[in-house]
C-alpha positions as CSV (number, residue, x, y, z in Angstrom):
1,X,-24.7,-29.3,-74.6
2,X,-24.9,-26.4,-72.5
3,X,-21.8,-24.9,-71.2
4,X,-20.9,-23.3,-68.0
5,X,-19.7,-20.0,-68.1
6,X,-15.9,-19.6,-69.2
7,X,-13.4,-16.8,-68.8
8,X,-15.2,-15.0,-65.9
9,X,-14.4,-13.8,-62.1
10,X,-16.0,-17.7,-61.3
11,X,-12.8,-19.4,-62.6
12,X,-12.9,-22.2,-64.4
13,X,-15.6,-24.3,-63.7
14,X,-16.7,-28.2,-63.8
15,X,-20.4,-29.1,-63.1
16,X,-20.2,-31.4,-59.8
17,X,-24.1,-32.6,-59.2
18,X,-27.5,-31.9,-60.8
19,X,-30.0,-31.6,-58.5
20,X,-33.1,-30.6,-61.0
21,X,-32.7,-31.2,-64.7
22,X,-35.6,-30.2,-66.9
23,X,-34.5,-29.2,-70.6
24,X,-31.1,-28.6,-69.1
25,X,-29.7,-28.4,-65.4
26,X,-31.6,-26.3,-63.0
27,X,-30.3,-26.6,-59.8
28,X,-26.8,-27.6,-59.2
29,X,-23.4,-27.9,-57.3
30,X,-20.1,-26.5,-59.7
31,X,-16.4,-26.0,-58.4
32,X,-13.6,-24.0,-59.8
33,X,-10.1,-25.1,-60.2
34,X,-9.0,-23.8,-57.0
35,X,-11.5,-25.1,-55.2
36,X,-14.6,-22.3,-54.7
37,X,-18.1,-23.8,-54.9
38,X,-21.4,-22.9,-56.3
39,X,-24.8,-23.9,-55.6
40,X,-26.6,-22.8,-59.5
41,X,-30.0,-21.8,-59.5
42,X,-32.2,-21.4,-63.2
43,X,-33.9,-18.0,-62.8
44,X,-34.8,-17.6,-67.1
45,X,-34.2,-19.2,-70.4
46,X,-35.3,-18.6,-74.0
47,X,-33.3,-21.6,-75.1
48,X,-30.5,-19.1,-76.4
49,X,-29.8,-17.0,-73.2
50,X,-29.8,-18.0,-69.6
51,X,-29.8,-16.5,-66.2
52,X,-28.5,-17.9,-63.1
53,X,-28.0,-16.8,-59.7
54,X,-24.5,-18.3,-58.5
55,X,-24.5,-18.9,-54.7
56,X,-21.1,-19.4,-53.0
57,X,-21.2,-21.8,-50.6
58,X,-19.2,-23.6,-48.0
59,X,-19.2,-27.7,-47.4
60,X,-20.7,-26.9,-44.4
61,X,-23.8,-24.9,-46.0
62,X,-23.9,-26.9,-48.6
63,X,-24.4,-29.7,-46.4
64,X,-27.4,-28.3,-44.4
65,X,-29.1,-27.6,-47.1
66,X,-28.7,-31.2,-48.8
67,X,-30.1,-32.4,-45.3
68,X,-32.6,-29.8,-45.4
69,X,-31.7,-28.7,-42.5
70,X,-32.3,-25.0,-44.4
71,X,-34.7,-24.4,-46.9
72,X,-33.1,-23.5,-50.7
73,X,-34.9,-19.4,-50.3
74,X,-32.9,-19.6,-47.0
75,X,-29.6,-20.6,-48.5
76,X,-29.8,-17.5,-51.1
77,X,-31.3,-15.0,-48.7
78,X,-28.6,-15.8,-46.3
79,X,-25.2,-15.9,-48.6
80,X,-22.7,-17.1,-45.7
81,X,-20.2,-13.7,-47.7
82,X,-23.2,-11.7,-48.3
83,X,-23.1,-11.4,-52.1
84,X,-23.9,-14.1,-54.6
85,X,-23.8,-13.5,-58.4
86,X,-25.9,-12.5,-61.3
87,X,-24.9,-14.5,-64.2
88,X,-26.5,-14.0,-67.7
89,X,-24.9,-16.7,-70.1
90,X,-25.5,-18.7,-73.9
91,X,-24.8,-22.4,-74.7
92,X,-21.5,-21.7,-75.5
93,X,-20.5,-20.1,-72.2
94,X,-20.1,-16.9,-72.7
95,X,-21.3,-15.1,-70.0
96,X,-21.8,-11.6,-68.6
97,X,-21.7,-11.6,-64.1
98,X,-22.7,-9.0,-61.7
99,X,-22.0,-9.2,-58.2
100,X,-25.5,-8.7,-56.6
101,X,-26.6,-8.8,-52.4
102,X,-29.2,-11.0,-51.5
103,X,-31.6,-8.2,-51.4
104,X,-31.3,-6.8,-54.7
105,X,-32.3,-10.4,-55.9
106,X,-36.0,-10.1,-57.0
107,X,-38.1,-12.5,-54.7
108,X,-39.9,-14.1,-58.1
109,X,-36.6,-15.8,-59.1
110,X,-36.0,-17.5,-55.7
111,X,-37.3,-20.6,-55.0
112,X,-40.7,-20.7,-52.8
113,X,-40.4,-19.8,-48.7
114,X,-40.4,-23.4,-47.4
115,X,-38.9,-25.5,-50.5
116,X,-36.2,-27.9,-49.7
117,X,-33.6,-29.3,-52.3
118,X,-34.6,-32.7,-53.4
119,X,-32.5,-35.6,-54.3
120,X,-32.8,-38.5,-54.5
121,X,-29.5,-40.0,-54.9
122,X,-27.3,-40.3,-51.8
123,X,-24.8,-37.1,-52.2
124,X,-21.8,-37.1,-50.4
125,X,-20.4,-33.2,-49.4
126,X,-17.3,-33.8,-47.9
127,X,-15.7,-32.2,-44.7
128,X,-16.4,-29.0,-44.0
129,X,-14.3,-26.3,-41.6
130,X,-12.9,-27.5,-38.6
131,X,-12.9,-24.5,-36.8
132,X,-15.8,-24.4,-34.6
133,X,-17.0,-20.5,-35.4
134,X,-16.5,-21.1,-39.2
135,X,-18.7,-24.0,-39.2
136,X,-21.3,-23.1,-37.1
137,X,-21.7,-19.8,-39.1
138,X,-21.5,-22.0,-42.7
139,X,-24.2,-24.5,-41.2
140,X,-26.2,-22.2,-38.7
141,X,-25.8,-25.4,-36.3
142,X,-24.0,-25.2,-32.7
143,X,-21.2,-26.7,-33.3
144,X,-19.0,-28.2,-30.7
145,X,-15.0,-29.2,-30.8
146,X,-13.7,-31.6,-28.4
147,X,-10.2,-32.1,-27.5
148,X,-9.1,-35.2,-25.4
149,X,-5.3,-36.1,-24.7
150,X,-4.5,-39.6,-24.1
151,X,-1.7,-39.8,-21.9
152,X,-1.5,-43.8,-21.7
153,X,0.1,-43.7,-25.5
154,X,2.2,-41.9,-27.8
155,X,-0.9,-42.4,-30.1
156,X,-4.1,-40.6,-30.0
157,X,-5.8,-43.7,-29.0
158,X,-9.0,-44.5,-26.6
159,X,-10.7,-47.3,-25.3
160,X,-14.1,-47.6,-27.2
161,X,-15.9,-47.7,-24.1
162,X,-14.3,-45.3,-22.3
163,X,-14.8,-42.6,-25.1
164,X,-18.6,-43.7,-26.0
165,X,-19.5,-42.7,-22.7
166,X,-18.2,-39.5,-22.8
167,X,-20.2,-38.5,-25.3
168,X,-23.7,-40.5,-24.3
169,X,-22.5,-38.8,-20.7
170,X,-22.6,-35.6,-22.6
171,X,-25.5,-35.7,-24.7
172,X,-27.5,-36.9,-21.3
173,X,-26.3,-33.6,-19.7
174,X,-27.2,-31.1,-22.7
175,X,-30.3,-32.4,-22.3
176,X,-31.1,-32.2,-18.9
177,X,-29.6,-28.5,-19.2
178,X,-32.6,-28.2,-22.3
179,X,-35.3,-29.3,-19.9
180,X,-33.8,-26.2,-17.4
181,X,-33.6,-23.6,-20.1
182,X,-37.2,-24.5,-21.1
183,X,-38.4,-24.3,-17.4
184,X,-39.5,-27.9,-16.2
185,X,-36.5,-29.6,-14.9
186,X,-37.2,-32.9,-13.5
187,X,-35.4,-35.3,-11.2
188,X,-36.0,-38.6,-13.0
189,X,-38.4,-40.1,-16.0
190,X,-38.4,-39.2,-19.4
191,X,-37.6,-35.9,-21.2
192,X,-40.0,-34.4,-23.7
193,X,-39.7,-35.3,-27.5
194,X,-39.6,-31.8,-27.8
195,X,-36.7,-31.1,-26.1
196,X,-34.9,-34.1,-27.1
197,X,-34.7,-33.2,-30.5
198,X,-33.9,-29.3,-30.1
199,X,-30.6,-30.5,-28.0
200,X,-29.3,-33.5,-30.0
201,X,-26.1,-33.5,-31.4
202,X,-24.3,-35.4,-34.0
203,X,-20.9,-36.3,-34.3
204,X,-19.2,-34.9,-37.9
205,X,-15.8,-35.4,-38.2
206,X,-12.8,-36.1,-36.6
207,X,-9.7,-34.3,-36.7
208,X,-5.9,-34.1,-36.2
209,X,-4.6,-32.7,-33.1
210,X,-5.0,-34.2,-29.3
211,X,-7.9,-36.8,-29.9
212,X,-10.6,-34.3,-31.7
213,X,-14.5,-35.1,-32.5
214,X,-16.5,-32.3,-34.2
215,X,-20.2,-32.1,-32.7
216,X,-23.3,-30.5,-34.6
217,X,-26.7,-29.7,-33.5
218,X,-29.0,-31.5,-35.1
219,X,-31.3,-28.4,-35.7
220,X,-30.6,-25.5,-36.8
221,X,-30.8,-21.8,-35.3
222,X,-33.7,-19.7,-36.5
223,X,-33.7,-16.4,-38.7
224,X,-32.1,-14.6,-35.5
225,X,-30.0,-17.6,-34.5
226,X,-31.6,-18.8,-31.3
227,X,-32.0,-22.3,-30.4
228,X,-32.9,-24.4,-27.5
229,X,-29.4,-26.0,-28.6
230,X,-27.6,-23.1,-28.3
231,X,-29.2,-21.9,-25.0
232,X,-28.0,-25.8,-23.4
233,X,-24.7,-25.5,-24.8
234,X,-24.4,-21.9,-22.7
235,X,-25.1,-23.4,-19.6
236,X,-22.7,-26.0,-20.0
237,X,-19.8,-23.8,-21.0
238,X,-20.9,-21.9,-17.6
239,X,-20.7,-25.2,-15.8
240,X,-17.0,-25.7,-17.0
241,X,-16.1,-22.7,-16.5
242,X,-16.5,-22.8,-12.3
243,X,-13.8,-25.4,-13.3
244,X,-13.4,-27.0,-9.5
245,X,-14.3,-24.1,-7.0
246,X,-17.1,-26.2,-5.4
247,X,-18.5,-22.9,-4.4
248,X,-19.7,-22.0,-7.7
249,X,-20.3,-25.5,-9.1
250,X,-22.9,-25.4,-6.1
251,X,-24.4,-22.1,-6.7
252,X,-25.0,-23.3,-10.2
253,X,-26.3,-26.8,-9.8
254,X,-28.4,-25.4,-7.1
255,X,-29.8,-23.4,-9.6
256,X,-30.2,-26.0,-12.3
257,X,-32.1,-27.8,-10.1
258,X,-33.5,-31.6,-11.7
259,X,-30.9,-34.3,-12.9
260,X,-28.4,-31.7,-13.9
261,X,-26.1,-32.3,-11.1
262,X,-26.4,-36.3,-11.3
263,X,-25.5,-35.9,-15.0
264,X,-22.6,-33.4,-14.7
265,X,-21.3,-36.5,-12.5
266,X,-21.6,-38.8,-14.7
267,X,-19.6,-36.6,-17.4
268,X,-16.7,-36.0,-15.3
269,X,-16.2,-39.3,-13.8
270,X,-16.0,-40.5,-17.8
271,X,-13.3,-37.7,-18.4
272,X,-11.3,-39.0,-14.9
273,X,-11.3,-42.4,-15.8
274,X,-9.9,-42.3,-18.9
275,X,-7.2,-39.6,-17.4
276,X,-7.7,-36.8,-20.0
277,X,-7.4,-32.9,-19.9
278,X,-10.3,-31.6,-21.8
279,X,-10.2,-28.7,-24.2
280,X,-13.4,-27.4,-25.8
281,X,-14.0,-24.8,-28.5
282,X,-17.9,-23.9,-29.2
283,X,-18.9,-21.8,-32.1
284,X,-22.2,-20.6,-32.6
285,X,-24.0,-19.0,-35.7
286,X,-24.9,-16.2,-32.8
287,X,-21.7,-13.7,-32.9
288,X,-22.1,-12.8,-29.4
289,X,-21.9,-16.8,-28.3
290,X,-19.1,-18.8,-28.4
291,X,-16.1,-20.0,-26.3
292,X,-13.0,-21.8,-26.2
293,X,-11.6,-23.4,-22.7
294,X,-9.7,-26.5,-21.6
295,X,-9.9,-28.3,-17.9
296,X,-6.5,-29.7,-16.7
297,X,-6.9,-33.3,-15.3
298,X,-6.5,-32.4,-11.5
299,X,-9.2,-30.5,-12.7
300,X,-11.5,-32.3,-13.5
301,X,-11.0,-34.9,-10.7
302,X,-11.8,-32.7,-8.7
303,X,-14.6,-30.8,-9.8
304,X,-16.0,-34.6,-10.2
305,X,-15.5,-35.4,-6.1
306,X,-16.9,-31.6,-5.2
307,X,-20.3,-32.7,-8.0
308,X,-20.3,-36.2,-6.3
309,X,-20.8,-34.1,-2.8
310,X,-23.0,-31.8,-3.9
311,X,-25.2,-34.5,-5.5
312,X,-25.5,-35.6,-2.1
313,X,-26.2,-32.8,-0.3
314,X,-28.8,-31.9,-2.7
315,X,-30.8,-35.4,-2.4
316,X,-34.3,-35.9,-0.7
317,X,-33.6,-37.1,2.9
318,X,-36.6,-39.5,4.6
319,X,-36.6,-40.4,8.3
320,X,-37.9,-43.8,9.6
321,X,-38.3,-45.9,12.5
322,X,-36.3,-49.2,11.3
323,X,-34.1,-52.4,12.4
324,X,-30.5,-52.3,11.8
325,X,-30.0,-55.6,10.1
326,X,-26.9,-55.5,9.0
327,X,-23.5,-53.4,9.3
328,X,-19.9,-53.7,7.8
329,X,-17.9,-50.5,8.1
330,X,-14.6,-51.3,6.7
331,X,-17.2,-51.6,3.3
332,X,-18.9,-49.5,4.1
333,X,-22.4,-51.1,3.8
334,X,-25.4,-51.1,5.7
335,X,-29.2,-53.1,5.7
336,X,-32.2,-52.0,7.9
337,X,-35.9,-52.8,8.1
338,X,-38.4,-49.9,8.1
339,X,-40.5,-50.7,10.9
340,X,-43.8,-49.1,9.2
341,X,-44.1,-51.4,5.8
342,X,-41.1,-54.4,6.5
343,X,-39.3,-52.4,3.4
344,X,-35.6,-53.1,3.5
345,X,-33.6,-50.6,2.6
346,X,-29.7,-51.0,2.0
347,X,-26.6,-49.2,0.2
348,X,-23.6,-47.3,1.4
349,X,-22.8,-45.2,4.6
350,X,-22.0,-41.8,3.7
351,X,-18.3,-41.0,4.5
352,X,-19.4,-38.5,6.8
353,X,-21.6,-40.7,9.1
354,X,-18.8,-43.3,9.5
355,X,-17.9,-42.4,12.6
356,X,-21.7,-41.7,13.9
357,X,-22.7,-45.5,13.4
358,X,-19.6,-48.2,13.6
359,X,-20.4,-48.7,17.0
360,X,-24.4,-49.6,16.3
361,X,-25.5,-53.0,17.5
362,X,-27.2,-55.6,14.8
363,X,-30.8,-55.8,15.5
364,X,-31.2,-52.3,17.1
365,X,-34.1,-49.9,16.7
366,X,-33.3,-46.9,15.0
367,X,-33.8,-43.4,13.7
368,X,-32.6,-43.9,10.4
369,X,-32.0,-41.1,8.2
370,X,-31.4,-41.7,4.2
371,X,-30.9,-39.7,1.2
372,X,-32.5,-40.3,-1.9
373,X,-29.6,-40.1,-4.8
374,X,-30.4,-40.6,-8.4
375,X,-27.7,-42.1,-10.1
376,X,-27.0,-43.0,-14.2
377,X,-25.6,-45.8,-15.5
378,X,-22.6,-44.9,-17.6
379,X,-22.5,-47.9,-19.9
380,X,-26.8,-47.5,-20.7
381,X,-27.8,-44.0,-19.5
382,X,-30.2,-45.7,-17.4
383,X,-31.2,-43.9,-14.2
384,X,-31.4,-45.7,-10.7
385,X,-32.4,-44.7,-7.2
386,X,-29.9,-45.4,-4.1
387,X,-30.0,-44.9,-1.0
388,X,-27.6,-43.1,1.0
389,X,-27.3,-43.5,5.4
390,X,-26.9,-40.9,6.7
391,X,-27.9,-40.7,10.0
392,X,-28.3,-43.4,12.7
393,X,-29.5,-42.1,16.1
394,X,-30.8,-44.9,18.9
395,X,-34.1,-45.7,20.1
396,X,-35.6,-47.8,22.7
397,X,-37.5,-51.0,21.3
């Protein structure tokens, strides 16, 4: 039986998983005593010597590259501590190793540009880093720390519901802010496949501390770490940032344009319900990216009444002749008739046209001014128009 190598700078090894076997192992996972692992590839035999390339590798890597989420020549190329090693061994284990950089590997020993590891077998990693730089750098994924605080409990406990919206609310928003960074924001209907899978995330672990979830893009960054992912996940940190000056939070959802500001809405009113500060902590295989930055729960409420505003302000208005039909101010509900088609039309009054209409009469012809809002549901993500009055001015029949 072959042996791995003994008494070198590797430590004392145990083979963990055979990827390839042919003859003897050819591509697999080993771990010293104290915990370093290796990712093994076969580079020569003449069934009395060997050579290997030793890759160190975090969970995290390790991980991607199991999911082929980065090809094997990617995983070598790109050695997360910029070395790997040279190892020249015998069945016994005695073994000669060099430290080598990736590029003074010779390209004919690594495996071919666009060759993904191949198992069959369902292989389990483990955890990888909880801190949000380490793990994006290990995985070349956005990665995306979340940090609630429950304040209803000594535990760190949520209400399923509650916290499931949070992140579908969240998701919804990256990828509205995707469809802005690629250039086509849209108001309503569906976003492109495209973008849909560049900006998903998954969730990877939680961990101790406040209530914490670890996010992951689902893709990974190219050779120069860009991705549509990472772009999104700029914009939002952005968005937090204005925390609630309603000045900038206007400015930027102005600019944002589509169903940005109806999903930022959405998002906060799932963090105010559930009465939780938010702390965030983004790491990004992109050095120059990254932040960490927590919203108090004042907040948050209200950055979520100055979005609710602007949401409002930013609608489509339409302006019709139309019956007032019906009228209950203390509910602030209304009903009319558009004149033109016999549409009805009804919803709430707008806080700031209270005043303007409680003394309209039932069955009075009207210039009736509404706003086009699009909302989301937060239990199904589905979107839904309402209609906002606005305006009601008085007209002869």
């Amino acid at each position: 039986m072959l042996n791995l190598p003994i008494n070198t700078v590797l430590g004392d090894l145990r083979l963990v998983n055979t990827f390839q076997f042919f003859d003897i192992p050819r591509i697999f996972s080993c771990r010293n005593k104290s915990g370093a692992q290796y990712l093994v590839l076969s580079t020569f035999d003449d069934y009395d010597s060997f050579e290997w390339l030793y890759l160190p590798i975090s969970n995290d890597r390790l991980s991607s590259v199991v999911s082929k989420k980065i090809t094997l020549r990617e995983a070598f190329e790109l050695p997360e501590d910029g070395y790997l090693f040279h190892v020249e061994s015998n069945f016994e284990g005695e073994a000669k190793v060099d430290y080598k950089f990736s590029e003074q590997i010779n390209v004919e020993d690594l495996p071919k540009p666009g060759a993904y590891l191949q198992t069959d077998s369902p292989y389990i990693v483990g955890f990888g880093a909880i801190d949000a730089t380490e793990a994006a750098i290990s995985s070349r994924r956005e990665t995306f720390n979340i940090h609630l605080y429950p304040t209803d409990s000594q535990l760190p406990e949520f209400e399923i519901k509650g916290f499931g919206t949070i992140l579908t609310s969240l998701q919804s928003l990256v990828d509205s802010l995707g469809q802005y960074c690629e250039g086509e924001p849209t108001l309503k209907g569906a976003i492109a496949v495209d973008i849909l899978s560049e900006t998903k995330f998954k969730a990877t672990q939680i961990f101790d501390g406040s209530f914490g979830v670890q996010l992951k893009s689902d893709s990974s960054s190219d050779l120069f770490n860009r991705s549509l992912a990472s772009d999104a996940i700029m914009e939002l940190i952005n968005l937090l940032e204005a925390g609630d000056n309603e000045d900038v939070i206007s400015n930027k959802l102005h600019e944002f344009q589509g169903r940005v500001a109806s999903k930022y809405k959405v998002f906060l009113k799932s963090l105010a319900k559930l009465d939780t500060p938010l702390k965030v902590d983004w790491g990004s295989p992109n050095l120059e990216r990254g932040k960490s930055l927590e919203l108090k729960k004042d907040t948050i409420l209200n950055a979520y009444k100055a979005v609710s505003k602007i949401n409002i302000d930013m609608s489509e208005a339409v302006i019709f002749k139309a019956e007032l039909l019906g009228l209950d101010v203390k509910t602030k509900r209304y009903r009319v008739r558009n004149l033109s088609d016999n549409e009805d039309y009804f919803g709430k009054i707008s806080e700031e046209s209270i005043c303007e209409v409680e003394h309209s009469e039932i069955n009075g012809i009207y210039e009736v001014t509404l706003k086009k809002v699009i909302e989301t549901n937060s239990s199904s993500g589905a979107e839904y128009t309402k209609w906002l009055l606005c305006g009601l001015k008085q007209l002869t029949k």
